[in-house]
N, CA, C and O atoms as a Maestro MAE file, in Angstrom:
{
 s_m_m2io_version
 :::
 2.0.0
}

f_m_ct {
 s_m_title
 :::
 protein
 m_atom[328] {
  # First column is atom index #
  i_m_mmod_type
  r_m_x_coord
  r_m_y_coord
  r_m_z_coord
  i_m_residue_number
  s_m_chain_name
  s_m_pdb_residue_name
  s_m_pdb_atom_name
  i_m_atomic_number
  :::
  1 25 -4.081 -23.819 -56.244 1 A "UNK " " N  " 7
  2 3 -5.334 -23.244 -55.794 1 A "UNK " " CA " 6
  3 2 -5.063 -21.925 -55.066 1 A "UNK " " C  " 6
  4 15 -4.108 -21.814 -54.297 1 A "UNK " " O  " 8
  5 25 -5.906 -20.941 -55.318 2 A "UNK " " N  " 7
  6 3 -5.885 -19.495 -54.929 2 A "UNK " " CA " 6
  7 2 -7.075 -19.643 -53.365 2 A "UNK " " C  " 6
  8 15 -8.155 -20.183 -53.605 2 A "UNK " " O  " 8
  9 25 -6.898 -19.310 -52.330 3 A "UNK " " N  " 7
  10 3 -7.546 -19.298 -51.352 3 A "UNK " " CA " 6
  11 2 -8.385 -17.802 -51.281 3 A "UNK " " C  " 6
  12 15 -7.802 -16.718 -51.246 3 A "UNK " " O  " 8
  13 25 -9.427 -17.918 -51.272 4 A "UNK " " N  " 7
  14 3 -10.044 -16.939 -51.608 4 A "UNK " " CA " 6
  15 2 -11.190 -16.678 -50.383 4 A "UNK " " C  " 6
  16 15 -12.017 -17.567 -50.185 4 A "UNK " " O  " 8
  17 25 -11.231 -15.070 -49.320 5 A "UNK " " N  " 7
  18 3 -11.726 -14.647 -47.841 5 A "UNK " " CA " 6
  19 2 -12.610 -13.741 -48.435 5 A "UNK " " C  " 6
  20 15 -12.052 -12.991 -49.236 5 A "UNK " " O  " 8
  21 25 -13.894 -13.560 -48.289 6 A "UNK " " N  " 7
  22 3 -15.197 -12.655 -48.608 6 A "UNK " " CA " 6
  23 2 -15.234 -12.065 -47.454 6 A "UNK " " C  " 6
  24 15 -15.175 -12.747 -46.432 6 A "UNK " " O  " 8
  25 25 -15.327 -10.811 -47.404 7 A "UNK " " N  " 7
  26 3 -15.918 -9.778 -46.336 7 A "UNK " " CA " 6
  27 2 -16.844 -8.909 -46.453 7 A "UNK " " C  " 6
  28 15 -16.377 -8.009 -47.151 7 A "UNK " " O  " 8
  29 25 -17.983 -8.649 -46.139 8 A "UNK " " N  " 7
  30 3 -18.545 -7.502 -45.793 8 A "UNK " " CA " 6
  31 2 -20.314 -7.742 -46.362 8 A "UNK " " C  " 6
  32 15 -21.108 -8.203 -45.542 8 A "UNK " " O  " 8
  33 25 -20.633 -7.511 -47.297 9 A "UNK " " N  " 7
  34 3 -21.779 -7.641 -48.215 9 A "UNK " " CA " 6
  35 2 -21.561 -9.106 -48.857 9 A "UNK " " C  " 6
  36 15 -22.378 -10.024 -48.777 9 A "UNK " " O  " 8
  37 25 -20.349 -9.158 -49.489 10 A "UNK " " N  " 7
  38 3 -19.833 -10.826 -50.602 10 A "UNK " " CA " 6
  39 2 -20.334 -11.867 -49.445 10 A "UNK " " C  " 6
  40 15 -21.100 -12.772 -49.775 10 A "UNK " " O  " 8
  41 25 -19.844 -11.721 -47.905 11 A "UNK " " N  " 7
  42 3 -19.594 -13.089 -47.244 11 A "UNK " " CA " 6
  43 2 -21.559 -12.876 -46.948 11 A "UNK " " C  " 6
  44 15 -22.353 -13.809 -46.834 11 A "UNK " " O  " 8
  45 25 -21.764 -11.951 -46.911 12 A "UNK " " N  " 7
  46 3 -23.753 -12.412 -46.596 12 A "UNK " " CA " 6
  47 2 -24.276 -12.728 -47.831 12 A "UNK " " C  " 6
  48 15 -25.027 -13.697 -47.727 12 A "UNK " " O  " 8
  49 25 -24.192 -12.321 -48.927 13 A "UNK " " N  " 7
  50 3 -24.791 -13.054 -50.140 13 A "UNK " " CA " 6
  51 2 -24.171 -13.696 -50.424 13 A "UNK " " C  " 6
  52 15 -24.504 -13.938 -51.584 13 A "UNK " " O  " 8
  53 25 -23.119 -14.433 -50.119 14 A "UNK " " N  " 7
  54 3 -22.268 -15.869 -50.975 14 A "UNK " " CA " 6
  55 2 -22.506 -16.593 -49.992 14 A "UNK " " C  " 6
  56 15 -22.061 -17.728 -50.165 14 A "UNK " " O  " 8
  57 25 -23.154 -16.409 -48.761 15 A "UNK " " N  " 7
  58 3 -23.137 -17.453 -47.872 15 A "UNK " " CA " 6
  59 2 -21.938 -18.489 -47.465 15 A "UNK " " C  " 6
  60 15 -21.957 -19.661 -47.089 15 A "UNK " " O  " 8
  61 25 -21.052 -17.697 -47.665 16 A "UNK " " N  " 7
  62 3 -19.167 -18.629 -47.572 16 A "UNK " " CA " 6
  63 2 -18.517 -17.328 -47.149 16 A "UNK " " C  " 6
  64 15 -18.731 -16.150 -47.438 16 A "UNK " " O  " 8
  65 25 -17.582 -17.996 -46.301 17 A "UNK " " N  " 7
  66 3 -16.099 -17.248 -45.558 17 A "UNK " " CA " 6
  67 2 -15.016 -17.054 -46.710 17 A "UNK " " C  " 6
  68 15 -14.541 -16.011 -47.158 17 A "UNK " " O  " 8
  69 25 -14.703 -18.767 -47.150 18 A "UNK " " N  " 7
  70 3 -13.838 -19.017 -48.249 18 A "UNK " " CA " 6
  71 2 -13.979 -19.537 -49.055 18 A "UNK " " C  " 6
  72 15 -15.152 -19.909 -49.056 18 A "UNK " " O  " 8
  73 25 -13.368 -19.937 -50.062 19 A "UNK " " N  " 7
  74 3 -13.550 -21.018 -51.027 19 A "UNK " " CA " 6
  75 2 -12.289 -20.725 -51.847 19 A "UNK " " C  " 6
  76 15 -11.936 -19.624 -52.270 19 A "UNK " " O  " 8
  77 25 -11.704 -21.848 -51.988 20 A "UNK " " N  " 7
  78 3 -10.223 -22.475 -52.871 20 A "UNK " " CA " 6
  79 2 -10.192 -22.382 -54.335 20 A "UNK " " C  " 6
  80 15 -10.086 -23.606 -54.260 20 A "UNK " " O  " 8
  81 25 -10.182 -22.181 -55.346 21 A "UNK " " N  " 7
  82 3 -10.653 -21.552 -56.978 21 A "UNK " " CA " 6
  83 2 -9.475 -21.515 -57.682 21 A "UNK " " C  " 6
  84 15 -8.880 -20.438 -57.677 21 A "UNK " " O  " 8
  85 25 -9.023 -22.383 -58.253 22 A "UNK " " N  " 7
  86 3 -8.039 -22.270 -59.857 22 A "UNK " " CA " 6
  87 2 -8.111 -21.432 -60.642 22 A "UNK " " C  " 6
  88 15 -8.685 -21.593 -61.719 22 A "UNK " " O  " 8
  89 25 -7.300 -19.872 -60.129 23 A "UNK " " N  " 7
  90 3 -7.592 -18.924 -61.334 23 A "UNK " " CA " 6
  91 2 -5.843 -18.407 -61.471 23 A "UNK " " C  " 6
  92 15 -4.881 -18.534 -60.714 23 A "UNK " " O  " 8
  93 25 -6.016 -17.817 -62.752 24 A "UNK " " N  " 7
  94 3 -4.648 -17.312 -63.668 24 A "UNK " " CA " 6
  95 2 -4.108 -15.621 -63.014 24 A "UNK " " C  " 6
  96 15 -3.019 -15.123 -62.729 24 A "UNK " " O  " 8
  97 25 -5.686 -15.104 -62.988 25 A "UNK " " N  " 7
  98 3 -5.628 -13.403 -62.651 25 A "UNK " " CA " 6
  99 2 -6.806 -13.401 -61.729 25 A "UNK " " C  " 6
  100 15 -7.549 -14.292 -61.318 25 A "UNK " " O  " 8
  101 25 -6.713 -11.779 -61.491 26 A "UNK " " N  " 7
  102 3 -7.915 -10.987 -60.501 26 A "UNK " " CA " 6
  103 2 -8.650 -11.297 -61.092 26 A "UNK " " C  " 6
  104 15 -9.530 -11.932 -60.511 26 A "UNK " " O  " 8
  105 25 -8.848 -11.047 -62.873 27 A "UNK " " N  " 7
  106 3 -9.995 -10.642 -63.768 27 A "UNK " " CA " 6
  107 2 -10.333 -12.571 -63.607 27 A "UNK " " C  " 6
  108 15 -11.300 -13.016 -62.989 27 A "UNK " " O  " 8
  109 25 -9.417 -13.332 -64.230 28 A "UNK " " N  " 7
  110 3 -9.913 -14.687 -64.187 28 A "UNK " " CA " 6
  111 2 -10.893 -15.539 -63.135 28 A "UNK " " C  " 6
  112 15 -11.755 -16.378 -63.396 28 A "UNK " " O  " 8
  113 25 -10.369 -14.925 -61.636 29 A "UNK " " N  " 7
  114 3 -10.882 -15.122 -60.713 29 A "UNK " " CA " 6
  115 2 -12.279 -14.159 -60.347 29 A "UNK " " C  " 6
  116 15 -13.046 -14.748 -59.584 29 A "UNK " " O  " 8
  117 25 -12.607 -13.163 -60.648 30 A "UNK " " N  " 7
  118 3 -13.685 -12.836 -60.838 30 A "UNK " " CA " 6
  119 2 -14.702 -13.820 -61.516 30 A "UNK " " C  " 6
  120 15 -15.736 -14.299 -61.051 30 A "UNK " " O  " 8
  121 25 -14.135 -13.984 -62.711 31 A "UNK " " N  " 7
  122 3 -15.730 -14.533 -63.749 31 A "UNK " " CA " 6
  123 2 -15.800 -15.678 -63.124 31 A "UNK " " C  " 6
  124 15 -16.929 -16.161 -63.223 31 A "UNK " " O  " 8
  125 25 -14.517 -16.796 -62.068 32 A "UNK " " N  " 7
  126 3 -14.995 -18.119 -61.943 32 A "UNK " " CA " 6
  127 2 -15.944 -17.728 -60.861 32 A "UNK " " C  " 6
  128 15 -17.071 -18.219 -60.790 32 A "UNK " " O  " 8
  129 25 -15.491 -16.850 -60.022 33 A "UNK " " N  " 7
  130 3 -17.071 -16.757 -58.676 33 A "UNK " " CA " 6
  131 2 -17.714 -16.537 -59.142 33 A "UNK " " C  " 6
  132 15 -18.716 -17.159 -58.790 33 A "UNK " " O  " 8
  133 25 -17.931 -15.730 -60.117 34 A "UNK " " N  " 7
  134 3 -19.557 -15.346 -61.145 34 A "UNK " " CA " 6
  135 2 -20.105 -16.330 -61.254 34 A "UNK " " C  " 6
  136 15 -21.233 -16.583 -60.832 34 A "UNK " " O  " 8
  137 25 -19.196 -17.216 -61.990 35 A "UNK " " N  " 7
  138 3 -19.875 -18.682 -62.646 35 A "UNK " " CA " 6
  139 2 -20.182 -19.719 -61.513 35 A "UNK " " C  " 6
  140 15 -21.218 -20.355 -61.709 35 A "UNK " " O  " 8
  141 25 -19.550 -19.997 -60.460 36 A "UNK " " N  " 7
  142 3 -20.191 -20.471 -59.135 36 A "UNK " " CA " 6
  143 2 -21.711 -19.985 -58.877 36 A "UNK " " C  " 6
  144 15 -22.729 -20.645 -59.086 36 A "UNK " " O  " 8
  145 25 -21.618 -18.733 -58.395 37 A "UNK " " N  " 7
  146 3 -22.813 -18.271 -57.724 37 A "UNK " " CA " 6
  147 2 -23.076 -16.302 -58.610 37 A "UNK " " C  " 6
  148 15 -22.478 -15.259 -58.347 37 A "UNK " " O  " 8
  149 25 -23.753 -16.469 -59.231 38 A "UNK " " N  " 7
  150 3 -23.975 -15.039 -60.116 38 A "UNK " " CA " 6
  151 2 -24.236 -13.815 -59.782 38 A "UNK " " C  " 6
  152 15 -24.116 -12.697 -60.283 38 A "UNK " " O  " 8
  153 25 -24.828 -14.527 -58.300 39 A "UNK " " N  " 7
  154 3 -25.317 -12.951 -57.494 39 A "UNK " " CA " 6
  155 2 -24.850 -12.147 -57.800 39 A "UNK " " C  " 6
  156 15 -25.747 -11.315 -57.937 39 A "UNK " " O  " 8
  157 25 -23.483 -11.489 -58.179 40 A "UNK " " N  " 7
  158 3 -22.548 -10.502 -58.296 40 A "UNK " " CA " 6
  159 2 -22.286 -10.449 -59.694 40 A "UNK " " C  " 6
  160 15 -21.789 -11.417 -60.270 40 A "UNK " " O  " 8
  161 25 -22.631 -9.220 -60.381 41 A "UNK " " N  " 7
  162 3 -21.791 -9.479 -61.454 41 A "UNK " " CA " 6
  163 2 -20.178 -9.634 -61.913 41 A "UNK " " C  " 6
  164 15 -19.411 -9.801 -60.965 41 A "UNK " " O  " 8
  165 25 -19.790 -9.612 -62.775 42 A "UNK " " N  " 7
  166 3 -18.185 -9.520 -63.098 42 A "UNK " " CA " 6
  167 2 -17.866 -7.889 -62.531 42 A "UNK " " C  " 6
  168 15 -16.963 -7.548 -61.767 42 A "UNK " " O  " 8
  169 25 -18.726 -7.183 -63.055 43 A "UNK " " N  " 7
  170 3 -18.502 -5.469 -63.351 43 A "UNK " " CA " 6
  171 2 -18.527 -4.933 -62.126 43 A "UNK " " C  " 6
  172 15 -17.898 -3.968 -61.692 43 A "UNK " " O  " 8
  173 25 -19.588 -5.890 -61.410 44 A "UNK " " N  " 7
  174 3 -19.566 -5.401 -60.057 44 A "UNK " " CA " 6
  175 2 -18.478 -5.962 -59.031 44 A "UNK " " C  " 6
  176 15 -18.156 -5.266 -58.067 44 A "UNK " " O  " 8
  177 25 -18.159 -6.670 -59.147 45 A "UNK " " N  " 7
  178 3 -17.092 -7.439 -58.479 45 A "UNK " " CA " 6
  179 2 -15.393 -6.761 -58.829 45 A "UNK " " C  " 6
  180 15 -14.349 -6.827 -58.180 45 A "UNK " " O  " 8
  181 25 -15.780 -6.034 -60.327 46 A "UNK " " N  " 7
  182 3 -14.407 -4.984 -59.877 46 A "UNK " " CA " 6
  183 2 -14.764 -3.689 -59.439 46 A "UNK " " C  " 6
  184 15 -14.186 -2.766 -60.011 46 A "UNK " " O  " 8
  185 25 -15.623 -3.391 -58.513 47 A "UNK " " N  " 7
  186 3 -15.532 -2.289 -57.608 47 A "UNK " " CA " 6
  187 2 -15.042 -3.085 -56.047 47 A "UNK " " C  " 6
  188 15 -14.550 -2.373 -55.171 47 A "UNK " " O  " 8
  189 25 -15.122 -3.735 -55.944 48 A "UNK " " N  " 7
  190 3 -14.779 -4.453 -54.586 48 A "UNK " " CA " 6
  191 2 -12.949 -4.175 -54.735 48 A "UNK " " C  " 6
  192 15 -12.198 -3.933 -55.679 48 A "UNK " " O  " 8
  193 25 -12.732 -4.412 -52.866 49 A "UNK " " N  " 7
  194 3 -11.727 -3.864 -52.368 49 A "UNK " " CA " 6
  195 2 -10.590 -5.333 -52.693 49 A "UNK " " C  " 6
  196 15 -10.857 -6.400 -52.140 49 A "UNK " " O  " 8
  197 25 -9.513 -5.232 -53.505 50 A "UNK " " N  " 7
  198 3 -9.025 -6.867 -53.693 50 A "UNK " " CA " 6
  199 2 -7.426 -6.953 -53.138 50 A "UNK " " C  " 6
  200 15 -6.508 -6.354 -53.699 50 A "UNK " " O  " 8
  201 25 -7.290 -7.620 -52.196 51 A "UNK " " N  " 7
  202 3 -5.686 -8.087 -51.540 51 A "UNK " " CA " 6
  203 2 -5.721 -9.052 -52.111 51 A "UNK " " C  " 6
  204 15 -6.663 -9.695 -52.575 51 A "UNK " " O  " 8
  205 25 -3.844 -9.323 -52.099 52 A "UNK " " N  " 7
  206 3 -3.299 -10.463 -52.619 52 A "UNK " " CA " 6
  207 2 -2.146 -9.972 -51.902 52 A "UNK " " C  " 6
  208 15 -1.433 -8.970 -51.941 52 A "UNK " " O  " 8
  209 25 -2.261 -11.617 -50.867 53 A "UNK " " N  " 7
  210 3 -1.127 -11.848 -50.688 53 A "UNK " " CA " 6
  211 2 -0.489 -10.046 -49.584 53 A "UNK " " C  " 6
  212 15 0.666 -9.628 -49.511 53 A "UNK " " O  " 8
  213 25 -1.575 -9.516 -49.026 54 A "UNK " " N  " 7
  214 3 -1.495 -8.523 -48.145 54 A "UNK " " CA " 6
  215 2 -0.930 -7.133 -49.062 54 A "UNK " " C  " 6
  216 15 -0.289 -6.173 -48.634 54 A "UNK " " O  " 8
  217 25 -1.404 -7.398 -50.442 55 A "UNK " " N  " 7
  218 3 -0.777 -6.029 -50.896 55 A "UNK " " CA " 6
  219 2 -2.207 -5.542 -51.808 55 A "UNK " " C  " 6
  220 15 -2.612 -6.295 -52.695 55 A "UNK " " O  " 8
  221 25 -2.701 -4.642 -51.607 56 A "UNK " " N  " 7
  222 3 -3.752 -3.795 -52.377 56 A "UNK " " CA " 6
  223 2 -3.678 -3.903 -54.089 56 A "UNK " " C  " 6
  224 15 -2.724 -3.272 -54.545 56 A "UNK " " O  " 8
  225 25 -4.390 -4.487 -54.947 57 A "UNK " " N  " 7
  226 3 -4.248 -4.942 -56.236 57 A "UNK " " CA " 6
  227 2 -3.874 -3.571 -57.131 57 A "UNK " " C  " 6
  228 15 -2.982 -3.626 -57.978 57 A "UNK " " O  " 8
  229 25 -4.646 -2.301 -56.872 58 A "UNK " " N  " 7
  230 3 -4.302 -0.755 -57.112 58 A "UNK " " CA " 6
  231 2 -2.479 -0.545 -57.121 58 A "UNK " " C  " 6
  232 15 -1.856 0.074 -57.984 58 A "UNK " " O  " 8
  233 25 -1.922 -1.210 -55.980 59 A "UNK " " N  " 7
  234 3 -0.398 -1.310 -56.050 59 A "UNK " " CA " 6
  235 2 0.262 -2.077 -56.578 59 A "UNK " " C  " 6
  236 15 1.459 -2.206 -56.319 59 A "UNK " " O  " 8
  237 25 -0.713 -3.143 -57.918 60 A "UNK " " N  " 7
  238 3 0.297 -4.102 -58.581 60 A "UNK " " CA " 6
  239 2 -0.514 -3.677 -59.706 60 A "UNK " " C  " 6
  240 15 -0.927 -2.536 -59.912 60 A "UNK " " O  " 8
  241 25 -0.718 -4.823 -60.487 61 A "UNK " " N  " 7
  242 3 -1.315 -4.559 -62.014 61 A "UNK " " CA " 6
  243 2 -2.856 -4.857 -61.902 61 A "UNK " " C  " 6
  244 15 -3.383 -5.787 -62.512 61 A "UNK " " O  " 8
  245 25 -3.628 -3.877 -60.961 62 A "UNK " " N  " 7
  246 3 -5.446 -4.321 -60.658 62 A "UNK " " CA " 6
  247 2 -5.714 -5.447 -61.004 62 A "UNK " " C  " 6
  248 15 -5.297 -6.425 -60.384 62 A "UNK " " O  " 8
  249 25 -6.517 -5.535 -62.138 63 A "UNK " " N  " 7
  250 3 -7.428 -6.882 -62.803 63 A "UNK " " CA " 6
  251 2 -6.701 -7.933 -63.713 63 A "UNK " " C  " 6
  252 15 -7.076 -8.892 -64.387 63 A "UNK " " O  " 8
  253 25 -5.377 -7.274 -63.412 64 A "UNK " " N  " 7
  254 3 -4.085 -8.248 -64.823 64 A "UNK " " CA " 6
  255 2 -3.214 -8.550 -63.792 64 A "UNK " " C  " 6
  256 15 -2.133 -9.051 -64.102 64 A "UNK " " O  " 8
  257 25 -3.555 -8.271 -62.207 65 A "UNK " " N  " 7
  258 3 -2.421 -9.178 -61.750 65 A "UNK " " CA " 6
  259 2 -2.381 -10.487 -61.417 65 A "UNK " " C  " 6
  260 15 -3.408 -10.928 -60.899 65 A "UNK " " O  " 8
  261 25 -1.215 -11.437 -61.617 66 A "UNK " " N  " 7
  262 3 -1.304 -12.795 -61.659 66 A "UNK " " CA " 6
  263 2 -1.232 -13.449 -60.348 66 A "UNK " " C  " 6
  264 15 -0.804 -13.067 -59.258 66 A "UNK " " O  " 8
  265 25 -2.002 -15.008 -60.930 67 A "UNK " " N  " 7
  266 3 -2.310 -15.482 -59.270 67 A "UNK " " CA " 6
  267 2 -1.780 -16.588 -59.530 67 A "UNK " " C  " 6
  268 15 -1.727 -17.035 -60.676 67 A "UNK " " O  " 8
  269 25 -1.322 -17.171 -58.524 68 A "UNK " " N  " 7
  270 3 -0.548 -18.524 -58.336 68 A "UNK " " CA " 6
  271 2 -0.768 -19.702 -57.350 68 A "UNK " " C  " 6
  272 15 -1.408 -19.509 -56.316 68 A "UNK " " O  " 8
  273 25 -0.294 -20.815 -57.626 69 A "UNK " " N  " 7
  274 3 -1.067 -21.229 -56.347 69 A "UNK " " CA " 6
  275 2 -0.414 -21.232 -55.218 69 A "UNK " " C  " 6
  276 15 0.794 -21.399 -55.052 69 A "UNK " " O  " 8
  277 25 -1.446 -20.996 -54.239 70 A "UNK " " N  " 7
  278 3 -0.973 -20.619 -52.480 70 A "UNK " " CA " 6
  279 2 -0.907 -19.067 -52.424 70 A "UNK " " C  " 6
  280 15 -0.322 -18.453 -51.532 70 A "UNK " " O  " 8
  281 25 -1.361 -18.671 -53.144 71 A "UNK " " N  " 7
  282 3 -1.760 -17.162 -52.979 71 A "UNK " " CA " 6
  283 2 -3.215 -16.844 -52.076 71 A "UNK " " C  " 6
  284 15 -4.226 -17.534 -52.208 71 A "UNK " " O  " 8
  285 25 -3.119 -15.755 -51.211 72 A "UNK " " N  " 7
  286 3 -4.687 -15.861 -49.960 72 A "UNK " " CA " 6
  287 2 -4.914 -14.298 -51.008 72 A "UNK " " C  " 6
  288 15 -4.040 -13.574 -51.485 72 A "UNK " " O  " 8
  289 25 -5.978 -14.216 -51.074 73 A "UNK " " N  " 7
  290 3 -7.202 -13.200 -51.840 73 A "UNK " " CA " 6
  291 2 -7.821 -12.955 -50.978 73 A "UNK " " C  " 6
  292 15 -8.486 -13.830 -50.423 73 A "UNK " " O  " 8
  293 25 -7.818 -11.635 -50.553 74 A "UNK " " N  " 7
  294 3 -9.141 -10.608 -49.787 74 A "UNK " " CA " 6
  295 2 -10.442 -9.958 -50.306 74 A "UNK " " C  " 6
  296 15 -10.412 -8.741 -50.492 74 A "UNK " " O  " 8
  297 25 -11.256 -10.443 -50.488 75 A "UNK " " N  " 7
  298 3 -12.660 -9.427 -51.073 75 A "UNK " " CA " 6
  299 2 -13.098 -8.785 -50.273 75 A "UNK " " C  " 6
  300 15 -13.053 -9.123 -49.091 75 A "UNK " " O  " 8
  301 25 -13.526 -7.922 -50.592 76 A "UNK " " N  " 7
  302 3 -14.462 -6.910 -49.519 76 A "UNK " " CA " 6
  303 2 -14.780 -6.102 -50.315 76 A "UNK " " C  " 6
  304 15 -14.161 -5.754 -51.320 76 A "UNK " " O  " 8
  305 25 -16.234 -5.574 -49.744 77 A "UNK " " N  " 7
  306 3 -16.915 -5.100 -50.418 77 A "UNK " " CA " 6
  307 2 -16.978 -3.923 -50.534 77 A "UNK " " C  " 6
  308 15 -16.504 -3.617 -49.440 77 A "UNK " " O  " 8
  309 25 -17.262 -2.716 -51.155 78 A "UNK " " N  " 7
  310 3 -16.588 -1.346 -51.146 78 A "UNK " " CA " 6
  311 2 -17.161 -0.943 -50.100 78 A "UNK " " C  " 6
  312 15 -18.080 -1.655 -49.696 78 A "UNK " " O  " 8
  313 25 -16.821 0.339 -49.296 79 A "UNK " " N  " 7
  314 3 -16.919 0.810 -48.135 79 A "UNK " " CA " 6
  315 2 -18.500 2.440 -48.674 79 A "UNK " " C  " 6
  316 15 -18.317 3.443 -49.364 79 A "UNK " " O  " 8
  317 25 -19.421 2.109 -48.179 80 A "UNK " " N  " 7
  318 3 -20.382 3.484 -48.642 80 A "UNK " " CA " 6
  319 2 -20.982 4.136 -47.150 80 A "UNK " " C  " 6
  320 15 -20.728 3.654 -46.046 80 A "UNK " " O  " 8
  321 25 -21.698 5.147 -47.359 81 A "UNK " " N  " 7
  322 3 -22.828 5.349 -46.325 81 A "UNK " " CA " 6
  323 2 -22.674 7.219 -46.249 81 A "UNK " " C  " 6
  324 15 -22.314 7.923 -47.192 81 A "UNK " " O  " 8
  325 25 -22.891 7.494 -45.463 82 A "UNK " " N  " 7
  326 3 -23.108 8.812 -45.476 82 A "UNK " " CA " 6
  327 2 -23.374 9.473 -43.978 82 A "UNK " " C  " 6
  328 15 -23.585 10.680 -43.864 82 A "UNK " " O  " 8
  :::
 }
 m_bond[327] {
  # First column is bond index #
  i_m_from
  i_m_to
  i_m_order
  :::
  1 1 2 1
  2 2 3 1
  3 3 4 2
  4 3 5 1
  5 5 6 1
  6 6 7 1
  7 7 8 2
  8 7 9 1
  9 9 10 1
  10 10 11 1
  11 11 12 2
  12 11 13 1
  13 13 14 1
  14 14 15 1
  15 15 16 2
  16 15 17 1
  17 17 18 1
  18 18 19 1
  19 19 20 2
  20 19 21 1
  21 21 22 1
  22 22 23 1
  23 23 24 2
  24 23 25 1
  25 25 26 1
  26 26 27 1
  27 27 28 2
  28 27 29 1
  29 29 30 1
  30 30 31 1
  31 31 32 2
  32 31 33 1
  33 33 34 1
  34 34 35 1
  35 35 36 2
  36 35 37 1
  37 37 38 1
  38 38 39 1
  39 39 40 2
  40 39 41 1
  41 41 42 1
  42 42 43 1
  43 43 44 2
  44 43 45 1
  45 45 46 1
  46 46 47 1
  47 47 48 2
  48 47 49 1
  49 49 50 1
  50 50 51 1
  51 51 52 2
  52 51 53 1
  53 53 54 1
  54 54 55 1
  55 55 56 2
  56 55 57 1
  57 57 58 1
  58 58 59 1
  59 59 60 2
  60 59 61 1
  61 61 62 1
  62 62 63 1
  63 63 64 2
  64 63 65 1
  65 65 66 1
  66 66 67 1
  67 67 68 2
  68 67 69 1
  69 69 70 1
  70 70 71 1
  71 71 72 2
  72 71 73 1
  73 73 74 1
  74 74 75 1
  75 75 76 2
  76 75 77 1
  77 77 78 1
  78 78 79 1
  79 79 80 2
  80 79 81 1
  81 81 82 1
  82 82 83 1
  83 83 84 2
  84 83 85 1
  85 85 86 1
  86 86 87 1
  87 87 88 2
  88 87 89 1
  89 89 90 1
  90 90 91 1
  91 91 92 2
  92 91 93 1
  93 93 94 1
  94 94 95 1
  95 95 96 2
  96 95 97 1
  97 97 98 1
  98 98 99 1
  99 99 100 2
  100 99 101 1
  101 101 102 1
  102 102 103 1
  103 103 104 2
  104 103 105 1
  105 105 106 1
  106 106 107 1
  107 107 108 2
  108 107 109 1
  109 109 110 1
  110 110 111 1
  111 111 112 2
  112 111 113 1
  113 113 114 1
  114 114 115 1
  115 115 116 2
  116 115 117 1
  117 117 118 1
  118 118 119 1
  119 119 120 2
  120 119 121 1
  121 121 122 1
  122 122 123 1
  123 123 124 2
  124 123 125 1
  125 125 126 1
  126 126 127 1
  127 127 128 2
  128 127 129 1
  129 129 130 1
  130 130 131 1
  131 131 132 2
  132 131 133 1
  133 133 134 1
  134 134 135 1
  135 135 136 2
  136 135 137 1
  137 137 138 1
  138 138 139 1
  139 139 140 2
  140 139 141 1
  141 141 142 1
  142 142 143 1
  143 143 144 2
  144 143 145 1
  145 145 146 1
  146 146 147 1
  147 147 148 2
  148 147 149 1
  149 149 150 1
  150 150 151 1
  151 151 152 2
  152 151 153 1
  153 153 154 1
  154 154 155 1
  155 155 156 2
  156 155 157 1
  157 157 158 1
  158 158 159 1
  159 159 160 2
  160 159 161 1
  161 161 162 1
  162 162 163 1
  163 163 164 2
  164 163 165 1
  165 165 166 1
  166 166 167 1
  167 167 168 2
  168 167 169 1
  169 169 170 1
  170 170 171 1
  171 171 172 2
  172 171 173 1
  173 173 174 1
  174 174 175 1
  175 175 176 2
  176 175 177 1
  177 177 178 1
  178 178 179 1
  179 179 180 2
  180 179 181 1
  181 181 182 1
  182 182 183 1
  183 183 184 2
  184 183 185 1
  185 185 186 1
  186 186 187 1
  187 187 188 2
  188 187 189 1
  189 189 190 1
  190 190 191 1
  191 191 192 2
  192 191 193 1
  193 193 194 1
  194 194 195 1
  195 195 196 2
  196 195 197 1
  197 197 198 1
  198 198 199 1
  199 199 200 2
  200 199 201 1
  201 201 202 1
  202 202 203 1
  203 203 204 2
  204 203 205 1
  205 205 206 1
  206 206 207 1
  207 207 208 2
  208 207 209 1
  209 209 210 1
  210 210 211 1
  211 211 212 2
  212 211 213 1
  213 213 214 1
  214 214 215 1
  215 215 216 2
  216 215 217 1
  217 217 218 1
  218 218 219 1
  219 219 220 2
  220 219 221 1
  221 221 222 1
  222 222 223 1
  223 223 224 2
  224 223 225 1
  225 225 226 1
  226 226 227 1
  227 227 228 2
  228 227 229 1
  229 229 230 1
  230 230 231 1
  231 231 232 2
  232 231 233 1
  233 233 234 1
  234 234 235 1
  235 235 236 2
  236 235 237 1
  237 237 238 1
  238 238 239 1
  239 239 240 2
  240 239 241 1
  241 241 242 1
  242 242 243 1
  243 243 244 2
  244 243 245 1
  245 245 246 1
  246 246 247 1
  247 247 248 2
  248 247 249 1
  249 249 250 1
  250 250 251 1
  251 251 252 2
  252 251 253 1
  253 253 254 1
  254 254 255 1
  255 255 256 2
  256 255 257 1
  257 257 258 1
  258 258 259 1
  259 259 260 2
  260 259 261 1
  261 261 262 1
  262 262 263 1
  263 263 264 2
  264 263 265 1
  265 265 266 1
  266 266 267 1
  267 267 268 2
  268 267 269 1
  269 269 270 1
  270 270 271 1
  271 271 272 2
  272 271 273 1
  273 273 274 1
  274 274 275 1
  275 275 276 2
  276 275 277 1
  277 277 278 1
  278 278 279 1
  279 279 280 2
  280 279 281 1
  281 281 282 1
  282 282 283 1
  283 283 284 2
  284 283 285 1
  285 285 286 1
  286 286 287 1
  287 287 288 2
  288 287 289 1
  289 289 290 1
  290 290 291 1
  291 291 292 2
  292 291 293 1
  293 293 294 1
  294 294 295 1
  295 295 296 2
  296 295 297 1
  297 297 298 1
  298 298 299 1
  299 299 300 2
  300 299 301 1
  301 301 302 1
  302 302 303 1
  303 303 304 2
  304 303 305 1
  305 305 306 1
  306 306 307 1
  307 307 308 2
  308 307 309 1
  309 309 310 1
  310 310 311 1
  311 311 312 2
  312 311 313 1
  313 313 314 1
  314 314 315 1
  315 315 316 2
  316 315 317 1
  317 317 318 1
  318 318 319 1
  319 319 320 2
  320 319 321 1
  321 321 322 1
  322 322 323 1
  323 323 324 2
  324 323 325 1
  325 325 326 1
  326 326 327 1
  327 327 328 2
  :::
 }
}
């Protein structure tokens, strides 16, 4: 199981801190929260900010990097405003 922390916008519309999720990849683990709760799309969910395991997904293989279990996942939601 992949341990999975929502921040920012994700943790007020998912109404959850965490939640534990059997996924292969980033991309895999995307569509299963989709399929939980839809609020978010897939497309939209790869603009969000994604750690693994304290390293920025941009510094490994983005949406093809692999997840294992006992791996902690950071979401957060992209940073905007003006």
């Amino acid at each position: 199981m992949v341990l999975v922390e929502f921040f920012g916008m994700y943790r007020l519309n998912y109404h959850i801190k965490t939640i534990e999720l059997e996924a292969d990849s980033v991309k895999d683990l995307f569509q299963k929260i989709h399929d939980i709760n839809p609020y978010y799309s897939v497309k939209e969910l790869r603009h969000s900010i994604v750690i693994v395991n304290d390293v920025n997904i941009n510094e490994l293989k983005r949406y093809r990097t692999p997840l294992k279990d006992g791996d902690h996942v950071l979401i957060m939601s992209p940073a905007s405003g003006g």
